[in-house]
C-alpha positions in Angstrom: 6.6 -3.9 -17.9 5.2 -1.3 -15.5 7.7 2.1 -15.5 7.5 4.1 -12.0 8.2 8.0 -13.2 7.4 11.3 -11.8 8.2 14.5 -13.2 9.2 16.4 -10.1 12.5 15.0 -11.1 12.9 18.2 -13.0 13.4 20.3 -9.8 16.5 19.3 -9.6 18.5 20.9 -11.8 22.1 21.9 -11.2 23.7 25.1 -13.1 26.7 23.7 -13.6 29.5 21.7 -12.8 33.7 21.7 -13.0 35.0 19.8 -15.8 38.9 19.8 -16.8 39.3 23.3 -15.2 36.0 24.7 -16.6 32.8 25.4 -15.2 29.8 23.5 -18.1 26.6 23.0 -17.9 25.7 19.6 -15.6 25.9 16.3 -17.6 23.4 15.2 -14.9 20.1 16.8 -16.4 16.6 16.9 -16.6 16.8 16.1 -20.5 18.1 12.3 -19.5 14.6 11.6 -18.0 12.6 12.6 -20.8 14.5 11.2 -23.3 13.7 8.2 -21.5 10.7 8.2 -21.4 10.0 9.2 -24.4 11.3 6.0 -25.7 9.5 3.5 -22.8 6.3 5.4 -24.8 7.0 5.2 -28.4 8.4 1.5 -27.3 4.8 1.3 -25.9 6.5 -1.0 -23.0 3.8 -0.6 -20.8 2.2 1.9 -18.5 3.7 4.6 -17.1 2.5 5.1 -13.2 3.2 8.2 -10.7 5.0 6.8 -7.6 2.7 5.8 -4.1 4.4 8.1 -1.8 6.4 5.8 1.2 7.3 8.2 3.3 10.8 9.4 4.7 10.9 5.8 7.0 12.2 3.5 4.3 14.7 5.9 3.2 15.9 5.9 7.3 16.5 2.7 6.8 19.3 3.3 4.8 20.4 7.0 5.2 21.0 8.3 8.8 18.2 10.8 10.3 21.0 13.6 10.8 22.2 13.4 6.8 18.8 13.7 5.9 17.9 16.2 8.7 21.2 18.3 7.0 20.2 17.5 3.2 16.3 18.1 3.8 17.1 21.9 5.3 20.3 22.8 3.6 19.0 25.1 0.7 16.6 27.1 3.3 19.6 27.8 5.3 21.0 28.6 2.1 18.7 31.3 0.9 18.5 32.4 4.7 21.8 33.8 3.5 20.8 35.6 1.1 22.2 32.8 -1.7 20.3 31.6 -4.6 23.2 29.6 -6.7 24.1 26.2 -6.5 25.1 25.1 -3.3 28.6 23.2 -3.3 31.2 22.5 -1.6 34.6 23.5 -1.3 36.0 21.9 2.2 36.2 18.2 3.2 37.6 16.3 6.0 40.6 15.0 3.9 43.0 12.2 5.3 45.6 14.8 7.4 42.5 16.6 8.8 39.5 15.7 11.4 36.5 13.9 11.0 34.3 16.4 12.8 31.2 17.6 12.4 31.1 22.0 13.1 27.8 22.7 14.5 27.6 26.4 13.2 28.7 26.4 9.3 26.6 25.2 6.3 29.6 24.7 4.6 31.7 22.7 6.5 28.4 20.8 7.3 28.2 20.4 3.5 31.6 19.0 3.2 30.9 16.7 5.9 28.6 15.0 3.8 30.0 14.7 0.7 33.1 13.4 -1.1 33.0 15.5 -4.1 32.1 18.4 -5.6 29.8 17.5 -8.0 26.2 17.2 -6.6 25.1 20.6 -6.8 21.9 21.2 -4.1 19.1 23.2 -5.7 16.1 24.6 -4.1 14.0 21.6 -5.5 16.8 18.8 -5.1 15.6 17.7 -1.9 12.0 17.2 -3.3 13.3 15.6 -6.8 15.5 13.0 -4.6 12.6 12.0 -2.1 10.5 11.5 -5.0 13.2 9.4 -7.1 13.4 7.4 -4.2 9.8 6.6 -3.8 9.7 5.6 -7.5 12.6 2.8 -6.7 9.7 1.8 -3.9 7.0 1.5 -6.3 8.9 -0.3 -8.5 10.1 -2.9 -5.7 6.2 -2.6 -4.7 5.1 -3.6 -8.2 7.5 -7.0 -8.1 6.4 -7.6 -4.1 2.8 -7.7 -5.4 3.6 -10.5 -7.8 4.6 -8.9 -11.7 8.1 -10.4 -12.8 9.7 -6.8 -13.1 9.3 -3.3 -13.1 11.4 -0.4 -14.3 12.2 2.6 -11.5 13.0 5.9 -13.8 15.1 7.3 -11.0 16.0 10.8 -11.2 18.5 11.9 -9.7 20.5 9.2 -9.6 21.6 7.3 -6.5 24.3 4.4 -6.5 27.2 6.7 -5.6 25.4 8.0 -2.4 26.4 6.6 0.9 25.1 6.5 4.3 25.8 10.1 4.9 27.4 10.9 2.1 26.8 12.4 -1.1 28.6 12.9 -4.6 29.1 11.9 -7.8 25.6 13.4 -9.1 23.8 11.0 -6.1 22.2 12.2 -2.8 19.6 9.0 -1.9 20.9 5.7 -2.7 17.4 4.5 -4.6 18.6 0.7 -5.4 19.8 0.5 -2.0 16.5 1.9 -0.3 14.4 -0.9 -2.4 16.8 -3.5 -1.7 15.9 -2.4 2.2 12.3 -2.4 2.0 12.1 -6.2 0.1 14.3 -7.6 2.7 11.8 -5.4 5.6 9.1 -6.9 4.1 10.3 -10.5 3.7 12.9 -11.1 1.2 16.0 -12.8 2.5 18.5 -12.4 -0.1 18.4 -9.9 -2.9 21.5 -9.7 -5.4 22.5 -5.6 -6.8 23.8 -5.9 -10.5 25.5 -2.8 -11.2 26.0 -2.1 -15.0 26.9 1.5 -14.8 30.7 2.7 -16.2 30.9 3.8 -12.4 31.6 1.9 -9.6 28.5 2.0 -7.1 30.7 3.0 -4.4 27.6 3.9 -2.3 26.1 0.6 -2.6 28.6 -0.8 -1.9 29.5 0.8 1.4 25.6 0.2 2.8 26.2 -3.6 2.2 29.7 -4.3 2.3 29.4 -6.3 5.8 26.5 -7.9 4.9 25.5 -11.3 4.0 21.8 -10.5 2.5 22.9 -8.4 -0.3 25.1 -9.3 -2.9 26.7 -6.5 -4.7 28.2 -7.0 -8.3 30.0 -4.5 -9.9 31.1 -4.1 -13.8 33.1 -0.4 -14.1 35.5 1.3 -15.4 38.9 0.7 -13.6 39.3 3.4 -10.4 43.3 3.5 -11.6 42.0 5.5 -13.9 38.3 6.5 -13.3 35.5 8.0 -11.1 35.1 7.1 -7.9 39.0 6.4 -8.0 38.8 5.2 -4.4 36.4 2.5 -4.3 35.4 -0.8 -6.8 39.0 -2.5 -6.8 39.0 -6.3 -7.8 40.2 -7.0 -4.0 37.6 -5.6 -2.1 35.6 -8.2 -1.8 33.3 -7.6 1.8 34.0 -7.3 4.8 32.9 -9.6 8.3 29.4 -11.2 8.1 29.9 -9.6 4.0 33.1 -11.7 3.3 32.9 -12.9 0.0 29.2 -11.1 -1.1 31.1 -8.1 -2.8 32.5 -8.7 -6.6 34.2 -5.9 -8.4 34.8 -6.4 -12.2 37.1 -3.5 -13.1 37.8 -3.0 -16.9 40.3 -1.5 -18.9 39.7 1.7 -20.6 38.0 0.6 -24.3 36.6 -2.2 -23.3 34.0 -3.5 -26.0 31.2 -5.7 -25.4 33.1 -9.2 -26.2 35.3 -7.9 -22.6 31.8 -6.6 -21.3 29.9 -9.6 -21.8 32.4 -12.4 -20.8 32.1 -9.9 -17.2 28.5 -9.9 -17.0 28.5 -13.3 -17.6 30.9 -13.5 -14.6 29.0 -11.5 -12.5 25.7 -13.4 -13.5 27.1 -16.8 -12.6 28.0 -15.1 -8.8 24.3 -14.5 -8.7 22.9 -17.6 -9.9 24.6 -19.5 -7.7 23.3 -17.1 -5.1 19.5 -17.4 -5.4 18.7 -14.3 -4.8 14.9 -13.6 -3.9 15.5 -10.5 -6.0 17.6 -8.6 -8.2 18.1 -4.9 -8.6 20.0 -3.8 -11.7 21.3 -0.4 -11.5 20.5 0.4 -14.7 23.6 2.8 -15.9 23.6 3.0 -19.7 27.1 5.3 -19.5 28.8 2.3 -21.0 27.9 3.3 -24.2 30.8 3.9 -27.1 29.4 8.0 -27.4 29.1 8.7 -23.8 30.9 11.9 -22.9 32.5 11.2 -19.8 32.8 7.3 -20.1 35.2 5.0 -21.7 34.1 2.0 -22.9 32.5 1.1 -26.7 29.1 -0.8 -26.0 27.2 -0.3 -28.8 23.2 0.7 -28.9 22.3 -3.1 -30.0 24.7 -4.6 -27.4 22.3 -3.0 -24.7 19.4 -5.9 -26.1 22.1 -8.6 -25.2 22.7 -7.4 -22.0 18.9 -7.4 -21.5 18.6 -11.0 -22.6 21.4 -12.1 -19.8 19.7 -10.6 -16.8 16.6 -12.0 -18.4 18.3 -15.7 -18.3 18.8 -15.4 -14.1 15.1 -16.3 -13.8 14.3 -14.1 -10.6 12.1 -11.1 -9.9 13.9 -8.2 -11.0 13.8 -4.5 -10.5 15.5 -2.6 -12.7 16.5 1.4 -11.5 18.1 4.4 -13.5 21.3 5.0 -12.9 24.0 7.0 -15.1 23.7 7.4 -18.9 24.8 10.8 -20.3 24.8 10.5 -24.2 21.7 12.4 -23.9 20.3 11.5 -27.5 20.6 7.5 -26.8 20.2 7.2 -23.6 16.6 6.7 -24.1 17.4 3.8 -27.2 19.9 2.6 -24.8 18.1 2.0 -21.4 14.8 0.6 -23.3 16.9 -1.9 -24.8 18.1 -3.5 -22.1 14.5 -3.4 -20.8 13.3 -5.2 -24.2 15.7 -7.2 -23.9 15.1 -9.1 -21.1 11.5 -9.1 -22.1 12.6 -11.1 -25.2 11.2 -8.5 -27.5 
C-alpha cells in the first residue's frame, strides 16, 4: 500500500485552543502526522510518496472560489494589521442574526465562514491545507491508475469542512475533494465510510442531495457530542440524495461489540450500493484513551475494522481524519490499514 504524505503539514500549527473554560495547547497537532508515519515505516507498509501537486481547480470543485479567495488571503490581511497570533473567531451569524457577508472586516468575514471556534488560521495553514488536499488526490490518483488502495496522510484534517465553512479543526474537505475528482474523471458512484468519533458534518452537507455519493456515518451521538447539530439517525438526504445518507449515532461508551454490529450496518448499505469506490475517513478518535472522545475501541479492534472494509471488495482510498491519543494514533491508524491488507 502506497502512503501519500508531505511534511508541509507542519506549517500548520495552532497555539492553542478553548477547552472547558481554558485556553490548552491544540489537540490538532503536528505530532499526529509523525507518529503516523512513523509507524506506516517501521510497519514497512509500503512506500511513502510526496503528493503530484493538482492545483486549486479540483479543490473548486468542492469549496466555492470566494471561501477560498477569503481563506487563501486571510493571514496576510492579518499581519497587515499588525497581528501575529492565531487568527479566530469570535462573531457568527447565529439563528436571531443575518446571514450577511460585511465587505470591510476580517473578522466578521471570519465568522462568516466558520461555525466554531476551533480552527485556528496560521501563517502556514493555508499552505498545509492545499497540500493535505493534494495528498487525498494522489491517493485517489494512485487507485484511478489501477492499485487496489492507497492511504492519504491528510494533515489537517478535513471531514468537518463544508462548502464555505470551516471548524472543528477542518478547513478543505480532503475525502470530499477526492470523491470529486473520481467521479470528474469517470467514477459514477463512490460510497464515504466515515469511522471517525465525529460526525462528518462537512461531508455530509457537500453530498446530502446527491445520488452519486453515499455518505455513511458511525459517531458519537450529537445529543451529547461534537458537531451537536448535524449526524442524527433521521437525516437521511435530501431530493435527488433521499435515502444515500446513513447516520449511525452511538451512545457514550460504546465498545467494539456496539461498534462492529454498526460498521457491519453501514457496510451492508454499501455493498448493496456498488460503489465504484470507497473513501474511508480514516478517524482513529474511537479509541478507549482518546482525550476528547467517548468510546472504548481498543488498539487490536482497529485490525477488525480493517478486515471489514477489506471484505467490500472495491477500490478503496483510505484518508486521515481525527485521532488524538497522540502515542497510538500511529498503532491505531496502521492497523486498520493492515488490516484490510490481511496482514
Amino acid at each position: 500500500m502506497q502512503t501519500f504524505y508531505t511534511d508541509d503539514h507542519r506549517l500548520h500549527h495552532g497555539r492553542c485552543e478553548l477547552i472547558d473554560g481554558q485556553l490548552k495547547p491544540c489537540f490538532e497537532m503536528p505530532q499526529r502526522a509523525y507518529h503516523i508515519l512513523d509507524r506506516v515505516k517501521e510497519r514497512k507498509l509500503g512506500e511513502v510518496l510526496e503528493p503530484a501537486d493538482f492545483g486549486r481547480a479540483p479543490i473548486e470543485r468542492i469549496h466555492t472560489k470566494a471561501y477560498l479567495d477569503f481563506f487563501e488571503g486571510a493571514w496576510a490581511r492579518w499581519e497587515k494589521q499588525g497581528k501575529d497570533g492565531d487568527l479566530m473567531p469570535f462573531t457568527w451569524p447565529a439563528r436571531t442574526l443575518r446571514e450577511i457577508l460585511p465587505q470591510d472586516n476580517l473578522h466578521a468575514q471570519l465568522g462568516y465562514y466558520s461555525f466554531d471556534g476551533g480552527a485556528p488560521i496560521t501563517a502556514g495553514t493555508w499552505h498545509a491545507c492545499y497540500c493535505s488536499a493534494q495528498v487525498a488526490l494522489s491517493g485517489w490518483d494512485e487507485v484511478r491508475n489501477g492499485a487496489r488502495t492507497a492511504f492519504a496522510l491528510c494533515r489537517p484534517p478535513g471531514h468537518h469542512a463544508a462548502a464555505d465553512l470551516m471548524g472543528g479543526y477542518c478547513f478543505l474537505n480532503n475525502a470530499a475533494i477526492a470523491c470529486q475528482a473520481a467521479l470528474d474523471q469517470g467514477a459514477e458512484r463512490i460510497a464515504v465510510l466515515d469511522v471517525d468519533y465525529h460526525h462528518g458534518n462537512g461531508t455530509q452537507s457537500i453530498f446530502y442531495d446527491r445520488a452519486d455519493v453515499l455518505f455513511c456515518s458511525i459517531h458519537g451521538d450529537p445529543n451529547f457530542e461534537f458537531p451537536y447539530f448535524l449526524g442524527y439517525a433521521d437525516e437521511t438526504g435530501a431530493g435527488a440524495g433521499e435515502g444515500f445518507n446513513l447516520n449511525l449515532p452511538l451512545a457514550s461508551g460504546s465498545p467494539w461489540a456496539v461498534y462492529g454490529a454498526a460498521l457491519e450496518t453501514a457496510c451492508k448499505r454499501i455493498s448493496a450500493y456498488s460503489p465504484d469506490l470507497v473513501v474511508v475517513s480514516l478517524g482513529v478518535d474511537t479509541f478507549e484513551q482518546d482525550p476528547i472522545s467517548q468510546f472504548k475501541l481498543k488498539s487490536e479492534d482497529y485490525l477488525r475494522m480493517g478486515e471489514h472494509i477489506a471484505a467490500l471488495g472495491c477500490p478503496t482510498l483510505f484518508v486521515m481524519e481525527g485521532g488524538y491519543a497522540v502515542a497510538e494514533i500511529g498503532i491505531n491508524a496502521v492497523n486498520v490499514l493492515e488490516g484490510f491488507e490481511g496482514r
